[in-house]
N, C-alpha and C positions, 0 to 999 in steps of 0.2 A: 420629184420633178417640180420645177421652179417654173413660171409662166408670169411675162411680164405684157399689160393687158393692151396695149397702145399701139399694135400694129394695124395699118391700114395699107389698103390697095388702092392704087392711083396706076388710072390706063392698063392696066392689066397685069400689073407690076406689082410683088408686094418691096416698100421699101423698109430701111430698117433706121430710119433716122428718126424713128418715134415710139420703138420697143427693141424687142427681140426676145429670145427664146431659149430654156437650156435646161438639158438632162444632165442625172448623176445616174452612171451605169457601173456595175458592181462594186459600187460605194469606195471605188476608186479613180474613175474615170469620167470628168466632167466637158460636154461639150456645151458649146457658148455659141449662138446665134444673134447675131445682130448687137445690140446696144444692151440688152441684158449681163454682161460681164460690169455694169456700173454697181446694179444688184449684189448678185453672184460673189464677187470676190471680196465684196466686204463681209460676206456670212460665216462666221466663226465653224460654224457645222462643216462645211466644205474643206473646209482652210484647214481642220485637221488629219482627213481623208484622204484627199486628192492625188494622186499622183502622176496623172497625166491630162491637160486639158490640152480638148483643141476648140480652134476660135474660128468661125467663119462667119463671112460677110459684116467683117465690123473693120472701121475704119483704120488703114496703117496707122494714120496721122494721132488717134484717137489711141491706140496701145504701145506708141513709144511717150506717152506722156509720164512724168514723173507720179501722180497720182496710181496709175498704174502700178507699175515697176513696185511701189510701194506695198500695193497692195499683195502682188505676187510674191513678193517675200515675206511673206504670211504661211504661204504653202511648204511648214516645213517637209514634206512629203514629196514636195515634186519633183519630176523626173527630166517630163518632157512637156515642152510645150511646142503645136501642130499650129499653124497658121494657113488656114487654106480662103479665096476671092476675098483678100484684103486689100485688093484696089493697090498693091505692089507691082508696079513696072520695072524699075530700075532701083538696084543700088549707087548706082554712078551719082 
């Protein structure tokens, strides 16, 4: 487990614009919290395992970025990738 140390709570709230957070679950299955996939996807260890990540509460705008995309073609392994409260309204 990866633990990235910068998250604080504002009004009752924790936000993720200053950490996040993420498990590796039967050294196949990586989930990603907040702003920790900056970490996470550059980690060689992961990137030969993985085969299913999911991402939650990290920013749309922030995982279609080319820096990304990059780094996920790393994961010769992966299968599936889960996007769950990424601030996605509309495709239109």
């Amino acid at each position: 487990m990866a633990r990235i140390p910068n998250i604080y709570q504002k009004h009752g709230e924790y936000t993720n614009t200053e950490g996040g957070h993420a498990e590796l679950e039967d050294q196949d299955c990586l989930y990603i919290y907040g702003n920790a996939y900056e970490v996470i996807l550059q980690d060689s260890n992961f990137q030969k395992s993985v085969r299913k990540i999911h991402m939650q509460y990290t920013f749309f705008d922030k995982v279609i970025e080319d820096s990304y995309f990059s780094s996920l073609s790393k994961f010769k392994r992966l299968e599936c990738l889960f996007l769950r409260d990424n601030h996605i309204y509309s495709f239109v």
